[in-house]
C-alpha positions, 0 to 999 in steps of 0.5 A: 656631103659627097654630090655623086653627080660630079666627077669626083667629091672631097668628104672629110671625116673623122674616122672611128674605126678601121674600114674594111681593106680589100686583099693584100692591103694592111689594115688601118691600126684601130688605135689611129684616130688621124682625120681622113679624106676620102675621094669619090670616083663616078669611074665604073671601072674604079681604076681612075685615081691612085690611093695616098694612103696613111702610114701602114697602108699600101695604094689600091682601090676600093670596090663597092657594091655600086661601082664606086672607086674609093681611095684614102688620104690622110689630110686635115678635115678641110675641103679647100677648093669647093671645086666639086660643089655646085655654085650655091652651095659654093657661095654658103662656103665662102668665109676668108681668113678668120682669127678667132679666140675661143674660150673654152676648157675642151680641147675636143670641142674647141676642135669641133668648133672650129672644124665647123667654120673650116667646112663652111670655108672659113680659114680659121685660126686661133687661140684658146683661153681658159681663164679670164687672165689669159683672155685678158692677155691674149686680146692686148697681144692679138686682133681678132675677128669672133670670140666664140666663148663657153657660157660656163667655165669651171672658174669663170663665166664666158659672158664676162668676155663681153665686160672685159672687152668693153674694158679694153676699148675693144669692139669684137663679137662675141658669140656664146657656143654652150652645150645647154642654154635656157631662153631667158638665159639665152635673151640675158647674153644677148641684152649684155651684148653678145652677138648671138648664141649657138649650142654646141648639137647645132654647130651647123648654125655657127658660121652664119652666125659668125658672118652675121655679127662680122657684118653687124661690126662691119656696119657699126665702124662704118657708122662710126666712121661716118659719124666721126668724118660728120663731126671733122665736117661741123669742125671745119664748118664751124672754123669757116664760120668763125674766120669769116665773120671774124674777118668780115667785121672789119671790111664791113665797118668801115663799108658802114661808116662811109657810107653814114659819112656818105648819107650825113654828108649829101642828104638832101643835096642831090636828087631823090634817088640818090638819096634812096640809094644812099639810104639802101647802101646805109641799110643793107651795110648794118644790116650785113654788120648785124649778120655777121655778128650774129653768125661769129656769136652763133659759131663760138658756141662750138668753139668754147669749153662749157663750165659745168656746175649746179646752177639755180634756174630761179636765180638764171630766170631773174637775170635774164628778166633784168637784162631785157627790163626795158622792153618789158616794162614798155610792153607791160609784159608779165613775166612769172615762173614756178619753184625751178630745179638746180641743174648741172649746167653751164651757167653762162649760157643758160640765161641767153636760152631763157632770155632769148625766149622771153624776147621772142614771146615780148616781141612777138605779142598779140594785142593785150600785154605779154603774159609769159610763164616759166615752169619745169617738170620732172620726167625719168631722168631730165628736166622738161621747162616750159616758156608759154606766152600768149602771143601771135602763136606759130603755126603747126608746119613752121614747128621745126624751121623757126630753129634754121639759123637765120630762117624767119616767119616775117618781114623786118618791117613787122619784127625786127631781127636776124632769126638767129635767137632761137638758132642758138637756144637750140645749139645751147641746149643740144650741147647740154644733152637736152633738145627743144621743141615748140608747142603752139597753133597760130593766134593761141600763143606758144610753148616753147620745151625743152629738157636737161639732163638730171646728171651731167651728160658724159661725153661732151664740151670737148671743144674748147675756145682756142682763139677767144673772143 
């Protein structure tokens, strides 16, 4: 696109046939088909530049009707500095080096594709593949930026790109540059995860879109990386936790015991105060015994490998019945479940979720015995339990905090604990590709959901227990 305004204006083009030649210049050979450049001049007098000119042809100026000054070189059909364009159209021209593989059986419009990244200022370079076997070889070799591939090959499908590189564990874009494509075709390439499609008559949308899936990439490994630096992170926490309650039991137990030594000791033999004050010593340093504790079970959660195996939910609820038989049979609680599903689960850490549930709807009753029951339900591909008690029940805007490790809704006068319980069903069943939630309004009790997946979740219990208990 020449811009008569400026000085002087670079245009590539492909030239079909000879232009007329003034007097005394050889014509152009027909059968010469090189790319060409031809510069510009807004000199009137066309005598401004002098010509390089291709093989067969002599240095002289081309006159035309309006004055303009033309000349003729031959040269790649690039424009390299952008110079003579105006600063928004120069901004749409900036692209940088581009190593593209394009999957394609004409040369001719492997050419035009990437002619089109070149004038959008791209510096584009790159390999052709025609088979799926050269595809293969040439991403194991190669890095690359974009795959621009064909949709039909005469023995393979260019979308097939995409399931190949999933297969090498490669992330790079794919945009399909077909001649002809359907809207539903088009959608299916897209649902299978190409970046985007051109058709070949609009080549002019191509480098945007190259930019677009480059920037969706770019976006992708910074969320990839930050995800991977949050996960070090919750590592070095979770490290941290475990020394420190580790090492804080020893310290703190022998605080606990003198001080017990301190209160059996001199009871009632000093005055008043100094009998609170022991009191407080001896309370605060078993209660801190008690944190600790709670915090070097919560973090080995983290650090343990999970043994996945069907497990009978009916067998894990009885269990967890029995071991919590003494305060159930002081509260006269009523504890009574459905038919429950066998799941894929760690079936060591299932009944601590349950058991902790059923603790919390014990404790926290109302006035008449609990009545706790247990059931689940099938939705698509999980398992969604229930433990609904009728209890004191949690109002609406305390749903998600009674989840914060340690966080709790009322003073140890009133219920004892650490706030810890549920912390931990919620780190258990997250582990298990589940989540949990509560359902309840304050005074109408609570249902505490949850869910597990039907399948085993992929991906997970790449933690493993390095130092034991």
């Amino acid at each position: 696109m020449a811009n008569i305004g400026d000085s002087q204006v670079a245009a590539s083009s492909r030239v079909g046939h000879p232009p007329s030649s003034p007097r005394g210049e050889k014509r152009r050979d027909p059968t010469d088909w090189r790319p060409t450049t031809a510069t510009l001049s807004t000199d009137p007098t066309a005598s401004g530049l002098p010509a390089e000119c291709g093989p067969g042809q002599e240095p002289g100026p081309l006159q035309t009707s309006s004055g303009l000054g033309v000349t003729a070189r031959a040269a790649l059909a690039t424009d390299q500095s952008g110079a003579s364009r105006g600063p928004s159209e120069r901004r749409d021209k900036v692209g940088g080096k581009l190593r593209v593989l394009v999957v394609e059986d004409e040369p001719a419009d492997v050419e035009l594709v990437l002619r089109a990244l070149r004038q959008a200022g791209f510096e584009a370079s790159g390999d052709v593949a025609q088979t799926a076997e050269e595809f293969t070889d040439l991403v194991r070799r190669n890095s690359y930026d974009v795959i621009l591939a064909d949709y039909k090959l005469p023995n393979w499908n260019g979308m097939e790109s995409v399931e190949a590189l999933r297969r090498e564990g490669l992330d790079v874009p794919v945009i399909v540059v077909s001649g002809s494509l359907g809207e539903l075709t088009a959608v299916e390439c897209i649902k299978q995860g190409a970046a985007d499609y051109v058709l070949k008559d609009h080549l002019a949308r191509l480098p945007e879109s190259v930019r677009r899936a480059m920037q969706e990439k770019r976006l992708r490994e910074e969320h990839k990386q930050g995800q991977e630096a949050l996960a070090r992170s919750n590592q070095d926490l979770e490290q941290f936790a475990y020394v420190a309650s580790h090492d804080l039991q020893e310290p703190l137990r022998m605080v606990a015991t003198y001080t017990q030594l301190l209160a059996e000791r001199y009871r009632g033999k000093l005055d008043d105060d100094a009998d609170k004050y022991i009191h407080y010593a001896v309370d605060g340093a078993l209660r801190m015994q008690t944190l600790v504790q709670d915090l070097l079970a919560f973090s080995r959660l983290g650090r343990q490998g999970t043994d996945l195996q069907s497990t009978d939910c009916n067998v894990v609820v009885e269990t967890a019945v029995k071991n919590l038989q003494t305060a159930v049979h002081e509260s006269g609680a009523q504890v009574t479940h459905d038919h429950l599903p066998a799941v894929v689960t760690d079936g060591a850490q299932l009944p601590q979720v349950f058991q902790n549930l059923i603790g919390n709807a014990i404790k926290f009753r109302g006035s008449d015995p609990p009545a706790i029951r247990i059931s689940a339900s099938k939705k698509g591909r999980e398992w969604v339990f229930a433990v609904a008690d009728n209890g004191i029940g949690i109002a609406p805007e305390h749903a998600e905090i009674i989840f914060v490790i340690f966080k709790r809704l009322h003073t140890r006068a009133e219920y004892p604990g650490s706030g810890i319980g549920l912390a931990i069903c919620k780190r258990i069943i997250e582990r298990q590709g589940g989540k949990i939630w509560v359902e309840s309004q304050r005074g109408q009790g609570a249902t505490f959901k949850f869910t597990l997946p039907v399948a085993a979740p992929r991906g997970k219990y790449a933690h493993t227990d390095e130092h034991g208990a």
